[in-house]
N, C-alpha and C positions, 0 to 999 in steps of 0.2 A: 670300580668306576667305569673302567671300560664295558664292563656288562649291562650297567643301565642307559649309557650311551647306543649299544645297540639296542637294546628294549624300544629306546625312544624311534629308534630310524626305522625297526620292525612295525611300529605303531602306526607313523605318519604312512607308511605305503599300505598297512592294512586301511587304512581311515580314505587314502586317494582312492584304492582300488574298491570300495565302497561305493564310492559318490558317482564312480565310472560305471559301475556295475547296475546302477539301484534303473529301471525303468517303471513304476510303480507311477499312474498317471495321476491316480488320486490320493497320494503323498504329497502334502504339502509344502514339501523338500523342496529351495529354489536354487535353482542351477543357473547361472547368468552365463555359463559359458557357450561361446557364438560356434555352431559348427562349420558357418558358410558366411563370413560377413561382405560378402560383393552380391548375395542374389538378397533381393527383396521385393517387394512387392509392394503395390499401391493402394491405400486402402479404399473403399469406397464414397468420398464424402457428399454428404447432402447440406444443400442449403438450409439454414434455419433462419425465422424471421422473428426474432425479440420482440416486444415491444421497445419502442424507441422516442415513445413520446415525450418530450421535453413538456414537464409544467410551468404552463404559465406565469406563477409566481418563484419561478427560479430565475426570469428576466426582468424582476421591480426591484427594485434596492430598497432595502429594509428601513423603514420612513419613521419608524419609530425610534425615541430619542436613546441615545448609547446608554448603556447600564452598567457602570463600573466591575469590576474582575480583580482577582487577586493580580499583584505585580503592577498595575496601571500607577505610572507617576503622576504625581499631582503636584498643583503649586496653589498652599493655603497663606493667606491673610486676613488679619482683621483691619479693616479699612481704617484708616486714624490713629492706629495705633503702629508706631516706629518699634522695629527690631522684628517683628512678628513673621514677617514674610518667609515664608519654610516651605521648603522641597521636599515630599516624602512619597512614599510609594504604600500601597492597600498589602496588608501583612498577610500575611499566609491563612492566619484565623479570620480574613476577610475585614477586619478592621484595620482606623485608619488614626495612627498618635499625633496630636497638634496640640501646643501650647497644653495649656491646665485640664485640655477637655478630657485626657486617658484615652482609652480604647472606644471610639464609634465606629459603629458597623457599617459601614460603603459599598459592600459586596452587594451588588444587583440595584444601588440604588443611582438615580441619575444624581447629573452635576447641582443640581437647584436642590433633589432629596435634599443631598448630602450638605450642603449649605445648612442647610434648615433644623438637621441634626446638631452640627457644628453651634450654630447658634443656642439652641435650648441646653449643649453642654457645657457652654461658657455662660450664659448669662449672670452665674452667681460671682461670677469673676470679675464681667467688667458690665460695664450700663449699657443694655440695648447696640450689642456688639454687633456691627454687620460683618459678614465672613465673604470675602472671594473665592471660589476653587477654582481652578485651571485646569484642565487635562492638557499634561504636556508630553506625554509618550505613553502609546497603548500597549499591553504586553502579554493583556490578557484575551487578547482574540487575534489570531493567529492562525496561516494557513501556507503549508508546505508546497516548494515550489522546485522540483528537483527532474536530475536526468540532465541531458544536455542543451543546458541553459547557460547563460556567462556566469552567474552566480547562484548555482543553486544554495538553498537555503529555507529560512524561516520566517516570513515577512508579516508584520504588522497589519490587521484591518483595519484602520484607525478612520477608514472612511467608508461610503460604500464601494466597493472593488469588484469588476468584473475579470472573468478569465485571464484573456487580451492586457489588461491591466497590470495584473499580477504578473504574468508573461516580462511583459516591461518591466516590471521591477527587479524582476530578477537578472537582467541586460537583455533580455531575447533570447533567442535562439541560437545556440553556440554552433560556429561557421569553420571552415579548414582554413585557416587563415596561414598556416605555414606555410601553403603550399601556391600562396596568391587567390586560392579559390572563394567565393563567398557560398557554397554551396553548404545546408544545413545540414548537419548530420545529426538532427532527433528523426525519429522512424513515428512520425504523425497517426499513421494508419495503427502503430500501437500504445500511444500514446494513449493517458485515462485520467479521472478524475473519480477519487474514492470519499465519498460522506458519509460519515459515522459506519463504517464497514460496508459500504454498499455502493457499488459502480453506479456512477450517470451516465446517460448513454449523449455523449459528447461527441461529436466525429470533429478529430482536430483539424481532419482535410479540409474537409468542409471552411471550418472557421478560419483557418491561415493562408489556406491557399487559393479556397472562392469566397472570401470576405463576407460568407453567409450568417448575418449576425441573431440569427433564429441558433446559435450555439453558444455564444458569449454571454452564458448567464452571474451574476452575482454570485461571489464566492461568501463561504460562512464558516463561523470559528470550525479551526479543524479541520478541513478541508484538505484533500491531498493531491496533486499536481505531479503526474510524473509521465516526463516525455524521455524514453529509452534513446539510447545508440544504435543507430541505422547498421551499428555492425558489429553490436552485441551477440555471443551465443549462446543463450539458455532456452531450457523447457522447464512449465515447471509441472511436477509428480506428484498428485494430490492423492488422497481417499485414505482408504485402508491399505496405504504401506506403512511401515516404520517407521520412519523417517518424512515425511510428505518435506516437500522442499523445494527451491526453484536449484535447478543441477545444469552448472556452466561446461563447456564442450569449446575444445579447440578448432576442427574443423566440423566432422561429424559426429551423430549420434544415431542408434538406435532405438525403438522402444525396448527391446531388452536387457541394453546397459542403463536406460532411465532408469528402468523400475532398480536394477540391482545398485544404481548409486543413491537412490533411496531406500536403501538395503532389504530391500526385495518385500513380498507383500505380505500382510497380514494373512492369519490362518484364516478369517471370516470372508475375504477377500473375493468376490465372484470376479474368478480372470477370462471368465468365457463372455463377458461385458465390459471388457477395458473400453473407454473412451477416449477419444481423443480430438481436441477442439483447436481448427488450426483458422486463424483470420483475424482481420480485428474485432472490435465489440460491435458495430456498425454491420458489418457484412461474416459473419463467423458462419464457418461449415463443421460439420461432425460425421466422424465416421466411429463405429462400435467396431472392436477387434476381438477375436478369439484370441488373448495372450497364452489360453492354457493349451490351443492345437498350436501355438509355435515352438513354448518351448519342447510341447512331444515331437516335434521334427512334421509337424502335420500342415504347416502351413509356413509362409515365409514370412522372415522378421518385418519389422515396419521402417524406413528411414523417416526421423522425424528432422522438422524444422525448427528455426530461432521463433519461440516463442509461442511452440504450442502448445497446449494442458492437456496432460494426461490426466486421467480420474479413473483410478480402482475403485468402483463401487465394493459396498459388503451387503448387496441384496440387488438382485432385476430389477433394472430402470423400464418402469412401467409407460411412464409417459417421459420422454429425456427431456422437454420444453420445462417440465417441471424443476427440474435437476440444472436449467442450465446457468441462473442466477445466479444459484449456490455456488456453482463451481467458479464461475468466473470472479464472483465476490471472492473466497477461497485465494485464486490466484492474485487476485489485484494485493491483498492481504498479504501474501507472503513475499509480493515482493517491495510495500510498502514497508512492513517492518526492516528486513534488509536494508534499502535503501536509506530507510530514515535513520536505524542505528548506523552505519556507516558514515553518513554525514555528519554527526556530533560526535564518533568516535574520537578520542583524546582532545577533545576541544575542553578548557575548562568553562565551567558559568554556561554552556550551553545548555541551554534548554532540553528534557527527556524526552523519548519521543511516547505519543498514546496512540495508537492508531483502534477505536473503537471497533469489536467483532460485532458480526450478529450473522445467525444464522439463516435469515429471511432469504424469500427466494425472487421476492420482488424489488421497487424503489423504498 
């Protein structure tokens, strides 16, 4: 026993004094150890200008009449006839059970369709039966309203709802109130709004703070609302690493502990084009890093801030304007999912969360 006990400790220092030894630049071996973490250095960043243009029909509210959804309650009757009146909700297979009528299909149709369906499946039952329907709670249009707000959560469209709206319904904007202060602590400037995987370019400043209502557009099923902690600390680490991730930090970080807490990068990985996109969506700068002269001791590490995005490409960014959708979709994305599983975690009868991908590098 005691011979393989030393086998084992002869191993581990053959294996340290290895990884100490190896300086081989284009081994794709990653070393996340820091040899100097007080010197670094600042990377270069330039202004980039997005396209930021808000469409027109994302400020009309949807004029066309509701179209029932699985989950949506309803209140059916047949007028004149006692006992009838029933509460029921559109079932999963998108049908809707009342009285002798069985299974009618509701999904996508309006309150008057669905009447009209109701009618032609009773009629053998009763004479020229009129039917009521009510929508009495919506359930199947829904848009996420989270971050620091009094109530984040999962609120109802049940009408047309703009931003500012949904904001309210959520309580506002959650304030330090322990401390007597009313001062907001959401970080507006990174604050976003993600549809069907894809950022709108919203600037919250704008809309909360100089009541510019050229930002307060109409929200739609699915929609995702997330205003962070002005003292939150993450980056989040995209591309071809291992792990792509949003990676939280107590006071500081570097780009070299990023990438190694997303457990360091893909073999295909071009680290002589790390990115790094630090600003809001509104105003974002980018600088391009050589991550592979840092870790050779060739250049100095990077200090990053709360809430910049790293991006390991796995091929030369040709044109980065191209690239920069993607990424920022990417990040809105990872920390959508996050945020929204956390919010339903141990809740029962909560709702799942879907937050819709796409790759597109546009609206």
């Amino acid at each position: 026993m005691q011979f393989f006990s030393n086998l084992l400790v002869i191993s581990f220092f053959l294996l340290l004094s290895f990884g100490c030894k190896h300086t081989d630049r284009d081994v794709t071996y990653f070393n996340a150890i820091e040899e100097d973490i007080k010197d670094f250095s600042e990377p270069d960043f330039e202004d980039i200008n997005p396209d930021l243009s808000i469409k027109p029909e994302w400020l009309e509210p949807n004029k066309a009449s509701y179209r029932l959804g699985v989950g949506d309650q309803l209140e059916i009757e047949i007028l004149g006839v006692g006992g009838t009146l029933t509460r029921t909700f559109i079932m999963p297979d998108g049908r809707v059970y009342f009285d002798l009528a069985g299974g009618v299909k509701a999904e996508g149709m309006t309150l008057g369709q669905l009447g009209v369906a109701l009618k032609e499946a009773l009629v053998e039952e009763y004479t020229e039966p009129e039917i009521n329907v009510t929508l009495k709670e919506v359930r199947s249009r829904r848009a996420w309203v989270l971050g620091r707000v009094s109530r984040p959560g999962l609120y109802p469209l049940s009408q047309p709802t703009t931003v500012l709206e949904a904001i309210a319904m959520a309580g506002g904007l959650f304030s330090s109130r322990m401390s007597g202060s009313t001062e907001e602590l959401a970080d507006l400037g990174s604050s976003f709004i993600l549809r069907k995987g894809k950022l709108l370019p919203i600037n919250f400043l704008k809309l909360l703070k100089e009541g510019d209502m050229s930002q307060n557009i109409y929200l739609r099923d699915g929609d995702y609302i997330y205003m962070p902690s002005a003292s939150s600390q993450s980056v989040n680490v995209l591309g071809a690493v291992r792990l792509p991730r949003a990676v939280g930090f107590k006071d500081n970080i570097t780009l070299v502990e990023a990438i190694a807490k997303a457990f360091g990068p893909l073999s295909v990985a071009r680290l002589d084009h790390v990115v790094i996109i630090r600003g809001s969506i509104t105003e974002p700068r980018v600088a391009v890093v050589d991550f592979k002269a840092i870790l050779a001791g060739q250049a100095k590490n990077v200090q990053l801030r709360s809430f910049d995005v790293v991006y390991v490409p796995d091929r030369p960014l040709q044109r980065f304007r191209d690239y920069f959708w993607l990424i920022m979709n990417s990040a809105a994305q990872t920390v959508a999912v996050r945020e929204g599983a956390n919010s339903v975690e141990g809740a029962d009868g909560s709702p799942s969360l879907s937050i819709p991908i796409s790759s597109s590098t546009g609206f």
